[in-house]
PyMOL commands that place a pseudoatom at each C-alpha (Angstrom):
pseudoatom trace, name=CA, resn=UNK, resi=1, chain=A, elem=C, hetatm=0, pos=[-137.945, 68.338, -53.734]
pseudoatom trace, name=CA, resn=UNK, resi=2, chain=A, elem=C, hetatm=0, pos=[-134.178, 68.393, -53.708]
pseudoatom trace, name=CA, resn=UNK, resi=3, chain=A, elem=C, hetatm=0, pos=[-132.706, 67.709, -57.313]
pseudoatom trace, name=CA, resn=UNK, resi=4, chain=A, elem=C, hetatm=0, pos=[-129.079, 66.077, -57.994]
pseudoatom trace, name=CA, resn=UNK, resi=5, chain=A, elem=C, hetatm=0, pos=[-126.954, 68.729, -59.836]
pseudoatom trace, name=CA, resn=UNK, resi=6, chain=A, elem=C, hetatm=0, pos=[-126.613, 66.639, -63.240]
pseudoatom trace, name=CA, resn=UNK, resi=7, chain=A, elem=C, hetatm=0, pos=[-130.388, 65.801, -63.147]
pseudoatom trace, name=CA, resn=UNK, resi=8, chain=A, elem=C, hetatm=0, pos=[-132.285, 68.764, -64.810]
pseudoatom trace, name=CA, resn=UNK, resi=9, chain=A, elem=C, hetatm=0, pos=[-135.378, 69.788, -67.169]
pseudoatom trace, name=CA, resn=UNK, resi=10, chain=A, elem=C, hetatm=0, pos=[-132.549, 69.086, -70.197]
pseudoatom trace, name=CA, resn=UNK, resi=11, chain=A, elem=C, hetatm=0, pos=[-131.398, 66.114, -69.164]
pseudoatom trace, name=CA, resn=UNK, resi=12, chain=A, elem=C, hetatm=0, pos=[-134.898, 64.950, -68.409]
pseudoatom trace, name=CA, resn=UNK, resi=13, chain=A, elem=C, hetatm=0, pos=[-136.175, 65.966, -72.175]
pseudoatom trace, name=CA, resn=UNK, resi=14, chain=A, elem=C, hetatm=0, pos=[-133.138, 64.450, -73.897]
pseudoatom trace, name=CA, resn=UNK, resi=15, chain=A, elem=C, hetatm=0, pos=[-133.873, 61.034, -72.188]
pseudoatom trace, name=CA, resn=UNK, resi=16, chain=A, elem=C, hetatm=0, pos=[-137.442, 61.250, -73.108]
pseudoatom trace, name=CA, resn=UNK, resi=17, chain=A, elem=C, hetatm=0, pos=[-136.442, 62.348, -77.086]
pseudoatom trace, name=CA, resn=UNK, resi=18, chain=A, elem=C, hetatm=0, pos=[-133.971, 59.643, -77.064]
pseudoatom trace, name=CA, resn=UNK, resi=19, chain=A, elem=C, hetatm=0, pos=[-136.500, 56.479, -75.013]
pseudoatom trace, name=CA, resn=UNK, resi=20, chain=A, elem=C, hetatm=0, pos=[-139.204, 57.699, -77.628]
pseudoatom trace, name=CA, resn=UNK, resi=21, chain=A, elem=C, hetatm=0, pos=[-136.115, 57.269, -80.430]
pseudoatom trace, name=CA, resn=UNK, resi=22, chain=A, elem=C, hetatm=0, pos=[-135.391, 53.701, -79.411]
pseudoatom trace, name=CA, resn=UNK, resi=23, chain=A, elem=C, hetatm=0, pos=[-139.251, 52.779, -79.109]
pseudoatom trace, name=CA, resn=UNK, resi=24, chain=A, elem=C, hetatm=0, pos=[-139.895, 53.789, -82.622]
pseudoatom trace, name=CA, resn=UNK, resi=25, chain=A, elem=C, hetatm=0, pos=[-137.042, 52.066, -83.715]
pseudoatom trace, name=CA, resn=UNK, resi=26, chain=A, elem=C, hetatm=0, pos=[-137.699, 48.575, -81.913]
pseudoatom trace, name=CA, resn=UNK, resi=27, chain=A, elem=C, hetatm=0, pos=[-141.355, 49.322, -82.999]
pseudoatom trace, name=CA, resn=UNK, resi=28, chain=A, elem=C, hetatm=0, pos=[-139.907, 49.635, -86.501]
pseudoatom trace, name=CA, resn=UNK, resi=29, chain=A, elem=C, hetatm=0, pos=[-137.890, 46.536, -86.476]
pseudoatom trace, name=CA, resn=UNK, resi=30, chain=A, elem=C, hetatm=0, pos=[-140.694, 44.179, -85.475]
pseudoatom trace, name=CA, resn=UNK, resi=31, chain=A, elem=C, hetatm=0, pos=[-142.986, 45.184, -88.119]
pseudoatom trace, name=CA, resn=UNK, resi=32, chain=A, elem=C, hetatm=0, pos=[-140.071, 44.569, -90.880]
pseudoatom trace, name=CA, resn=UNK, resi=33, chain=A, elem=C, hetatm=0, pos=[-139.170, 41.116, -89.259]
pseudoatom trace, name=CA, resn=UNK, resi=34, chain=A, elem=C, hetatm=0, pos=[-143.271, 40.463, -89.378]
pseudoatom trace, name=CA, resn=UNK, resi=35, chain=A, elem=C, hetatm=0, pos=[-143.469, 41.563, -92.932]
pseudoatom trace, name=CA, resn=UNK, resi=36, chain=A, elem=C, hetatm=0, pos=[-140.414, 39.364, -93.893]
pseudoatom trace, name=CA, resn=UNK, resi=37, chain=A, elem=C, hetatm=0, pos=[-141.163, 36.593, -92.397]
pseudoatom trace, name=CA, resn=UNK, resi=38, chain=A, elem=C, hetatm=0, pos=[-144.662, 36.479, -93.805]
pseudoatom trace, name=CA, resn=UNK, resi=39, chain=A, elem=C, hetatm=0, pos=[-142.966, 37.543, -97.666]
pseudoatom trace, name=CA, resn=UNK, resi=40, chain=A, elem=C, hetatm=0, pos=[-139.684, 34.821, -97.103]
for i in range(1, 40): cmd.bond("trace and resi %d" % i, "trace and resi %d" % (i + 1))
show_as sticks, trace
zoom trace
């Protein structure tokens, strides 16, 4: 398997750190627009 030089195992790991970030946030975000919406 022949690997691009800026495409490694750190690269790899900080995409995954930062797609499981931006999940968590989005995840985050629904549940406080549910809550307010169901408080307003």
């Amino acid at each position: 398997m022949q690997q691009h030089r800026w495409f490694n195992a750190d690269t790899a790991y900080q995409l995954m750190v930062s797609a499981c970030w931006v999940a968590l946030w989005a995840w985050l975000n629904v549940h406080l627009l549910r809550s307010l919406s169901l408080f307003a």
